[in-house]
C-alpha positions as CSV (number, residue, x, y, z in Angstrom):
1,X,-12.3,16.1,-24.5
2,X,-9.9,17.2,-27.0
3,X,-6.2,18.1,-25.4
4,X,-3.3,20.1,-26.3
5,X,0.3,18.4,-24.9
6,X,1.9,22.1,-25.1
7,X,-0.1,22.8,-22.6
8,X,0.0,22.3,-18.6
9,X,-1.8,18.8,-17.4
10,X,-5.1,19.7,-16.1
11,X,-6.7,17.5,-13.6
12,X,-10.2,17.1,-12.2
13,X,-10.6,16.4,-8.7
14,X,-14.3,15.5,-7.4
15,X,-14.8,14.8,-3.4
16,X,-17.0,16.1,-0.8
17,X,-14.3,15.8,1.4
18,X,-12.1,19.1,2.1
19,X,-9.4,17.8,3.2
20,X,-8.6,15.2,0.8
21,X,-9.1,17.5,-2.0
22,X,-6.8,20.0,-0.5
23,X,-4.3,17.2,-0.2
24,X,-4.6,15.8,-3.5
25,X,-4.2,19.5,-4.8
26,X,-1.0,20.4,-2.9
27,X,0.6,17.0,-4.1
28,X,-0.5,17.5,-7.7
29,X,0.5,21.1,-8.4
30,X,3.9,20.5,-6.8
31,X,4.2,17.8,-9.1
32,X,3.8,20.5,-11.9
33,X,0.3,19.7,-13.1
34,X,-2.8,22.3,-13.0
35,X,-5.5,21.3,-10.9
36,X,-9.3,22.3,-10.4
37,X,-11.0,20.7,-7.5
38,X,-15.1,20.5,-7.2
39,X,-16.8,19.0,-4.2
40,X,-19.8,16.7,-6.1
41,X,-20.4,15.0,-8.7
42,X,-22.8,17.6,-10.8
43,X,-20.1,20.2,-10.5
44,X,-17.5,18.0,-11.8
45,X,-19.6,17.6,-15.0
46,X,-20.0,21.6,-15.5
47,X,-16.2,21.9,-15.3
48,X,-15.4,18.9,-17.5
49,X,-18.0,20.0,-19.9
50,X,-16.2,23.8,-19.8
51,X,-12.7,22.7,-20.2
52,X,-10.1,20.2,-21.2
53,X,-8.5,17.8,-18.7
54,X,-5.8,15.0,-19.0
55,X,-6.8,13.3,-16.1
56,X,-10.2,13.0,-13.5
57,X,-9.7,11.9,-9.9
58,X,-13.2,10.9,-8.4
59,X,-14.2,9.7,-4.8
60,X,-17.4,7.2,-5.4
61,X,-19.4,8.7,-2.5
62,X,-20.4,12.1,-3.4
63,X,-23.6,14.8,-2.9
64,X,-25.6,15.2,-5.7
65,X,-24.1,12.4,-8.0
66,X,-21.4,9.8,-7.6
67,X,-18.6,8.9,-8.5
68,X,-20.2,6.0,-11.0
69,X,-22.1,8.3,-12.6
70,X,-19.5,10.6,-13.1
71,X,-17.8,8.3,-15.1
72,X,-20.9,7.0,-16.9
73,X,-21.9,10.1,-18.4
74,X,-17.7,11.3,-19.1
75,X,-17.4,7.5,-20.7
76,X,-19.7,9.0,-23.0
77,X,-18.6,12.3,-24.0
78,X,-14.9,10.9,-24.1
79,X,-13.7,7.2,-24.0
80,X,-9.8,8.2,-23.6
81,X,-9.5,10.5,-20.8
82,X,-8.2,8.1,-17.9
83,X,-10.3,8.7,-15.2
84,X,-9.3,6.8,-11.3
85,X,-11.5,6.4,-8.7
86,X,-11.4,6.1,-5.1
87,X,-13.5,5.2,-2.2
88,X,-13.1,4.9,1.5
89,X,-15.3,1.3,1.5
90,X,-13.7,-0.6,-1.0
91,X,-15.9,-3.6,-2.2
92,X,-15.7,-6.1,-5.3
93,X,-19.2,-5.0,-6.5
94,X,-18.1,-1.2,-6.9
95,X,-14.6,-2.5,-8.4
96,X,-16.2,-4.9,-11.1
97,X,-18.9,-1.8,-11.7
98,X,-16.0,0.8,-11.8
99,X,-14.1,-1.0,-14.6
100,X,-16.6,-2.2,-16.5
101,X,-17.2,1.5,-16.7
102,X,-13.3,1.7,-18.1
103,X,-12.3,3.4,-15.0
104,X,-8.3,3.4,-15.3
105,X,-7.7,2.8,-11.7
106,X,-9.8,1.7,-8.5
107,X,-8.2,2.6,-5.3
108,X,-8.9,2.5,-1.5
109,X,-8.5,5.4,1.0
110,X,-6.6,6.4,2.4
111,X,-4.2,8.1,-0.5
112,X,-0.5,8.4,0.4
113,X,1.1,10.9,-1.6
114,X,3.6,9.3,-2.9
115,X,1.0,6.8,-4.0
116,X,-0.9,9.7,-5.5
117,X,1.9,10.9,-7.9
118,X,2.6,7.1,-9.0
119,X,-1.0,5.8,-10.1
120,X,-1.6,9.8,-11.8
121,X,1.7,9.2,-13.6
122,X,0.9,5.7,-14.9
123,X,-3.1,7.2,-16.1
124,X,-1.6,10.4,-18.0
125,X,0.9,7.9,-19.6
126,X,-1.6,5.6,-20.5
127,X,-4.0,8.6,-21.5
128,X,-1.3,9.5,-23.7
129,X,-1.0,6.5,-25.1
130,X,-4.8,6.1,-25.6
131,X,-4.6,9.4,-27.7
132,X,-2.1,8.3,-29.8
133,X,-4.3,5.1,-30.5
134,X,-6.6,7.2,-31.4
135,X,-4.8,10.2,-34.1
136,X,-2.9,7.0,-35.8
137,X,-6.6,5.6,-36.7
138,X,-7.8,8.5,-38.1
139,X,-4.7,9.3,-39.4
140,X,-5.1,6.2,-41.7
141,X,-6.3,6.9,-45.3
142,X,-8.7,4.6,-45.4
143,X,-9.6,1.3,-43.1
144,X,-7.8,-2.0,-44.2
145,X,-9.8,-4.2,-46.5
146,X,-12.3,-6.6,-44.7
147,X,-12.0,-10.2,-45.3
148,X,-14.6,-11.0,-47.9
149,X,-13.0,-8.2,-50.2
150,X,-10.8,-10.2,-51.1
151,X,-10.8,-12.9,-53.7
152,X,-11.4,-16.3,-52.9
153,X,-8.9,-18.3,-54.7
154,X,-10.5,-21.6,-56.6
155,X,-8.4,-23.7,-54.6
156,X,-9.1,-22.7,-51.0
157,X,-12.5,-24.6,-50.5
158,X,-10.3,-27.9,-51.0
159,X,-6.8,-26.8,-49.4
160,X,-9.0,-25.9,-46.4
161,X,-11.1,-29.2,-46.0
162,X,-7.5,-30.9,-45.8
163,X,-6.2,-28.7,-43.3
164,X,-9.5,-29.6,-40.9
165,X,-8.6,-33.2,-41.8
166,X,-5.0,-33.0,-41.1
167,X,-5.4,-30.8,-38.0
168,X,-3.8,-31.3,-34.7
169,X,-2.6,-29.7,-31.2
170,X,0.3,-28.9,-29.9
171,X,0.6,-28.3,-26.1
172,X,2.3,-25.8,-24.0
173,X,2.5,-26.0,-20.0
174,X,0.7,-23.3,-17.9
175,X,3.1,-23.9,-14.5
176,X,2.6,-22.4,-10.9
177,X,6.1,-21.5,-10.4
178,X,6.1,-21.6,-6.5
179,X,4.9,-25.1,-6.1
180,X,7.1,-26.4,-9.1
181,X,3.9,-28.1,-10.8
182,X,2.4,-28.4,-13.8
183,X,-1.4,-26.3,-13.8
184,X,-2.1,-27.0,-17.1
185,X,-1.7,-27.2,-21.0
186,X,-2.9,-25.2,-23.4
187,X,-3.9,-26.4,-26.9
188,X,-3.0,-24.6,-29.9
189,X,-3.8,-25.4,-33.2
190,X,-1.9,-26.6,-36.2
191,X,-2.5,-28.4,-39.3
192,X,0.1,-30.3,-41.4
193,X,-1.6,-28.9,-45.2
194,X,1.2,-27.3,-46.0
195,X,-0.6,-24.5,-47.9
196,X,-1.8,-22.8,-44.9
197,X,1.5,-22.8,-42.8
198,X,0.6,-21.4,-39.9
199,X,-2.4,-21.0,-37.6
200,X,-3.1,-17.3,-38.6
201,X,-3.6,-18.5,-42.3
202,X,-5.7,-21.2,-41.2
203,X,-7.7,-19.1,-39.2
204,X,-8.0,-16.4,-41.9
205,X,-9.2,-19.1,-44.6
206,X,-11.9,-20.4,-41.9
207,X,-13.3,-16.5,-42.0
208,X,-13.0,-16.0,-45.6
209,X,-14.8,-19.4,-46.5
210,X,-17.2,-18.5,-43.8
211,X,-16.2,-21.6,-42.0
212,X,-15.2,-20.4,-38.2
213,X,-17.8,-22.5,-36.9
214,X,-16.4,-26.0,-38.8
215,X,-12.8,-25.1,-37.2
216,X,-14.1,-24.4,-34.0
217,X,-15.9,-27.5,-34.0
218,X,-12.7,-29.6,-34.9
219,X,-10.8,-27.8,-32.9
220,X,-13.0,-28.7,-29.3
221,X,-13.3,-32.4,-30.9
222,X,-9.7,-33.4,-31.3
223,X,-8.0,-30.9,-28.4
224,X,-9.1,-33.5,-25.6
225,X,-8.1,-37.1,-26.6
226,X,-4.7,-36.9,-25.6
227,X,-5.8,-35.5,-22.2
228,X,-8.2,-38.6,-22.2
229,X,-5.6,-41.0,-23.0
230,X,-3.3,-40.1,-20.9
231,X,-5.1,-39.0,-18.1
232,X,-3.6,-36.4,-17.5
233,X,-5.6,-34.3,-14.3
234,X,-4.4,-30.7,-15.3
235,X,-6.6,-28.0,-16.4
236,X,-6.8,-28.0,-20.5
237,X,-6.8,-24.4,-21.8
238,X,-9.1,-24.3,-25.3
239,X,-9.2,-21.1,-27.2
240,X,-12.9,-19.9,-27.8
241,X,-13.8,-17.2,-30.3
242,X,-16.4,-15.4,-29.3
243,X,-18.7,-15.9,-31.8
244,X,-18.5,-19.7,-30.9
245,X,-20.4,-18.5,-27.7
246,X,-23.4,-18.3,-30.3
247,X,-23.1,-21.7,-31.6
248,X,-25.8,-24.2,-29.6
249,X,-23.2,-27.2,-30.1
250,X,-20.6,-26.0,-27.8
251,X,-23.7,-26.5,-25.1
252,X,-24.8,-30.0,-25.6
253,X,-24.3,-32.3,-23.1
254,X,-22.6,-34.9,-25.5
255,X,-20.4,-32.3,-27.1
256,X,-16.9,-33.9,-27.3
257,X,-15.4,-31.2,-24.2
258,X,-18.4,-32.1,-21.9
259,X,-17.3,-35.5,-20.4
260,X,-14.2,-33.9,-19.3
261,X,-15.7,-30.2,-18.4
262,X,-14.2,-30.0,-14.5
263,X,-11.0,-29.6,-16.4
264,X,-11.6,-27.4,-19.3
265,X,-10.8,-23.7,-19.3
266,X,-12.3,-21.8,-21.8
267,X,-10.3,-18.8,-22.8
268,X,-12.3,-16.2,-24.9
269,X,-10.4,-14.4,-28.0
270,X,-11.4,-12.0,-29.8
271,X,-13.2,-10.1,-27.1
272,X,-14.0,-7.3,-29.5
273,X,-16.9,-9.5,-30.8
274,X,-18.2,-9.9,-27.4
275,X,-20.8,-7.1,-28.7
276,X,-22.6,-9.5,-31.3
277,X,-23.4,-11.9,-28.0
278,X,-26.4,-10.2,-26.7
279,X,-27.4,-12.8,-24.3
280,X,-23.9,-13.1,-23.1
281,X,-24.2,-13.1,-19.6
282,X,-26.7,-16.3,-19.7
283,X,-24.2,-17.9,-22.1
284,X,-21.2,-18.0,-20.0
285,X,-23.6,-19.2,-16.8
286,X,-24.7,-21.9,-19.0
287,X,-21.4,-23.2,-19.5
288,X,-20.4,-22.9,-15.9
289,X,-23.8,-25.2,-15.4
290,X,-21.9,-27.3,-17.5
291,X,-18.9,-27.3,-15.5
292,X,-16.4,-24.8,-17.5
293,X,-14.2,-22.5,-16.3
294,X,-13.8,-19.1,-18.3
295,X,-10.8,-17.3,-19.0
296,X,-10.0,-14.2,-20.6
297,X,-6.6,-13.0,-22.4
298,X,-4.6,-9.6,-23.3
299,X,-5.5,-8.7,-19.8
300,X,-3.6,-5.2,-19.7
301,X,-3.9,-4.3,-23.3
302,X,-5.4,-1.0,-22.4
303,X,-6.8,0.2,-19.5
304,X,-10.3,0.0,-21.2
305,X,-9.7,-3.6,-21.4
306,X,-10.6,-4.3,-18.3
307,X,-13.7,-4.4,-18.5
308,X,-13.5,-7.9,-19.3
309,X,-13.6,-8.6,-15.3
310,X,-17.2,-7.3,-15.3
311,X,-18.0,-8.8,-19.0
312,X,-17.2,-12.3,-18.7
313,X,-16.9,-12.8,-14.2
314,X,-13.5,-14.9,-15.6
315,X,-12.2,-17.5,-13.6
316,X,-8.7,-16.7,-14.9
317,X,-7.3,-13.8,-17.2
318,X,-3.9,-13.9,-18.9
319,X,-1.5,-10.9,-19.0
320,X,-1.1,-9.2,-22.3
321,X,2.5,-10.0,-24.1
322,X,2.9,-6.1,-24.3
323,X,3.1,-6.1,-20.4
324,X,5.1,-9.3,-19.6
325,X,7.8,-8.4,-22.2
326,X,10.6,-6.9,-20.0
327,X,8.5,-5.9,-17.8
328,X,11.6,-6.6,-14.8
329,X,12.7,-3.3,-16.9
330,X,9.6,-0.9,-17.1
331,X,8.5,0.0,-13.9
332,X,5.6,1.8,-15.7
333,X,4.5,-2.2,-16.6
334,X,5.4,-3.5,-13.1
335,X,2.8,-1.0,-11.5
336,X,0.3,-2.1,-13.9
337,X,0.9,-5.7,-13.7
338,X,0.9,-5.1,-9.9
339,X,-2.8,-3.7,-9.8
340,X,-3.9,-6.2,-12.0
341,X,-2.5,-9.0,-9.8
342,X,-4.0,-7.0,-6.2
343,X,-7.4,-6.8,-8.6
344,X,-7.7,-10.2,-9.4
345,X,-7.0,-11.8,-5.9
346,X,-9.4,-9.4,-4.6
347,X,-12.1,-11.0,-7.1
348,X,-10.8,-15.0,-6.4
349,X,-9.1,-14.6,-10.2
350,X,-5.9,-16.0,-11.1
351,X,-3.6,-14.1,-13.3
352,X,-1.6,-16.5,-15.7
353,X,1.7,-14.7,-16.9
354,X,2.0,-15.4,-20.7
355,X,5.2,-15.1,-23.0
356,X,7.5,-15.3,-20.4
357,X,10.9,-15.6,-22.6
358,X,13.7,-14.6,-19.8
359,X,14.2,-15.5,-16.1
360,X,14.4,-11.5,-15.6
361,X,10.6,-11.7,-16.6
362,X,10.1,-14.6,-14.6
363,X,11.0,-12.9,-11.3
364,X,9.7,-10.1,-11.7
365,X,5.8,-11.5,-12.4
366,X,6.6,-13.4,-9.4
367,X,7.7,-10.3,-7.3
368,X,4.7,-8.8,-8.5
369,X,2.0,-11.7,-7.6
370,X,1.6,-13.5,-10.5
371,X,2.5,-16.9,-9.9
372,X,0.9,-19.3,-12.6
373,X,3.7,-18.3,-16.0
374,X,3.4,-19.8,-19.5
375,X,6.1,-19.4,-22.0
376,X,9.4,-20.3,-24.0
377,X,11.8,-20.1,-20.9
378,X,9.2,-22.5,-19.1
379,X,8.5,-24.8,-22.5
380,X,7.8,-24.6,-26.2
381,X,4.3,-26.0,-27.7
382,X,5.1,-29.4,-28.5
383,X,3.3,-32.8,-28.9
384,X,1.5,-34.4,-25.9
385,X,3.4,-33.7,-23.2
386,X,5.9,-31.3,-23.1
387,X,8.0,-31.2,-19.8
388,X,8.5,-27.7,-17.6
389,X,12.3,-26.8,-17.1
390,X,12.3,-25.7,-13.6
391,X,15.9,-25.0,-13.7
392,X,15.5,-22.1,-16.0
């Protein structure tokens, strides 16, 4: 639903229980904000359909219809309004279904207040921020060209067959800070044609020329020799598009990743494509067959980003930059960080810290659970291997 700022917050409360909603009412409105309690699910759909809210509070148990459904059918009238739900049995199941659903917040009975004013806080500021998202979008004259529109210079065909040729990795450590040790490296591409300087270029040629899949391809073939010929035993991170999920290569039990597969993470970008992949679900499983582990990144991003916990079942999920930046400053990204981390443990994830440039950042991911950090403070991408400072 549409909301005007000038006005009061208005929140939605849905639970069968009287006393909880009374609670969360008193805490609310002395917190400044208008609230309008219901006691089932069907009601809370009359009054969301009547008027505007900022925020809906839900307990998953209801008369009538749950709290699941509640968010089901408000998902689709409105993707922005945060909406946190609650339950008094807390289980994984209902927590991966609840944020696949782009619930902003899962939380267990019972509620302290204090906890109360802290998690609505954090949803109407990322509401907010969700809105904003939004108006800038539409704000926009008109949508940035796509790719193909423009030209193809003569020369790019060529320039680009050199860069696969010249390609190669550099390596940056993925550390677990409390055990001082090295969990892995991740590979990241670069190419020594000095016309496409920088992996973003190279990447943008490979979707102009309609060549992802030939990139891809080098990519997983040259990323694990040095791994090989070194033996080294930590996990290899390799960055997977996600239309490479579509191509039958990356399945074959001779492909150049599969003799060393125990060790490979694959960590899925672009997870706004992860709509083309209709038979995703049986994709991933047949790469965990094979003996892959999945990871997802920019973890965080937005708090309908999480839905990548229910989309892809990831082994591991990397925290966006936005959140790991200062965060030891913003106590609006510690909180977030914080659930993420509590999430993830609950579901046997590991949360990898990435972009950590300052031992402020450092701590503060550790404080907050997250103890496997990648980033400049930690070591720079370099040839096979680079090193960890510790004594950052």
């Amino acid at each position: 639903m549409a909301t005007n700022l000038t006005e009061p917050t208005r929140i939605l409360i849905a639970d069968d229980d009287a006393a909880i909603r009374r609670m969360l009412q008193r805490v609310l409105e002395k917190a400044g904000h208008e609230v309008v309690c219901v006691d089932d699910g069907k009601k809370a759909l009359t009054a969301f359909a009547e008027q505007d809210f900022h925020l809906v509070l839900t307990d998953l148990g209801m008369p009538k219809l749950g709290g699941l459904e509640l968010l089901t059918t408000i998902r689709k009238q409105d993707a922005d309004v945060p909406v946190i739900v609650f339950t008094g049995s807390p289980d994984a199941a209902s927590a991966i279904d609840a944020v696949n659903l782009d619930a902003t917040k899962y939380l267990a009975k019972p509620l302290s207040p204090d906890r109360i004013r802290a998690e609505v806080e954090d949803a109407l500021t990322l509401g907010r921020m969700a809105r904003a998202r939004r108006e800038a979008r539409g704000a926009t004259s008109r949508p940035p060209p796509i790719v193909s529109e423009r030209a193809i210079p003569n020369d790019l065909p060529g320039r680009f067959d050199n860069a696969l040729k010249e390609l190669h990795m550099a390596y940056q450590p993925i550390v677990h800070w409390p055990q001082r040790t090295v969990f892995g490296f991740e590979g990241l591409v670069r190419t020594r044609e000095k016309s496409i300087p920088h992996p973003g270029a190279l990447f943008d040629a490979a979707e102009r020329l309609e060549r992802l899949p030939d990139l891809s391809r080098r990519i997983r073939t040259v990323v694990g020799d040095p791994i090989i010929d070194q033996a080294v035993t930590s996990a290899l991170f390799v960055n997977l598009h996600a239309r490479d999920l579509l191509d039958e290569g990356l399945y074959a039990p001779d492909a150049p990743l599969a003799k060393m597969a125990e060790q490979v993470v694959f960590e899925i970008t672009e997870r706004a494509n992860l709509d083309a992949v209709s038979d995703l679900e049986q994709r991933v499983s047949r790469l965990r067959e094979l003996g892959y582990r999945i990871a997802v990144d920019d973890i965080g991003a937005g708090y309908s980003g999480l839905n990548s916990f229910a989309l892809l079942r990831p082994d591991i999920v990397k925290l966006d930059l936005s959140l790991v930046r200062n965060v030891d400053q913003d106590p609006l990204k510690q909180r977030l960080v914080r659930m993420i981390c509590e999430l993830s443990t609950e579901l046997g994830i590991s949360v990898v810290g990435e972009g950590v440039e300052t031992v402020g950042e450092r701590d503060a991911l550790l404080g907050l659970g997250c103890d496997l950090l990648q980033g400049y403070l930690l070591a720079r991408p370099g040839p096979p291997f680079p090193t960890p400072d510790f004594d950052a």
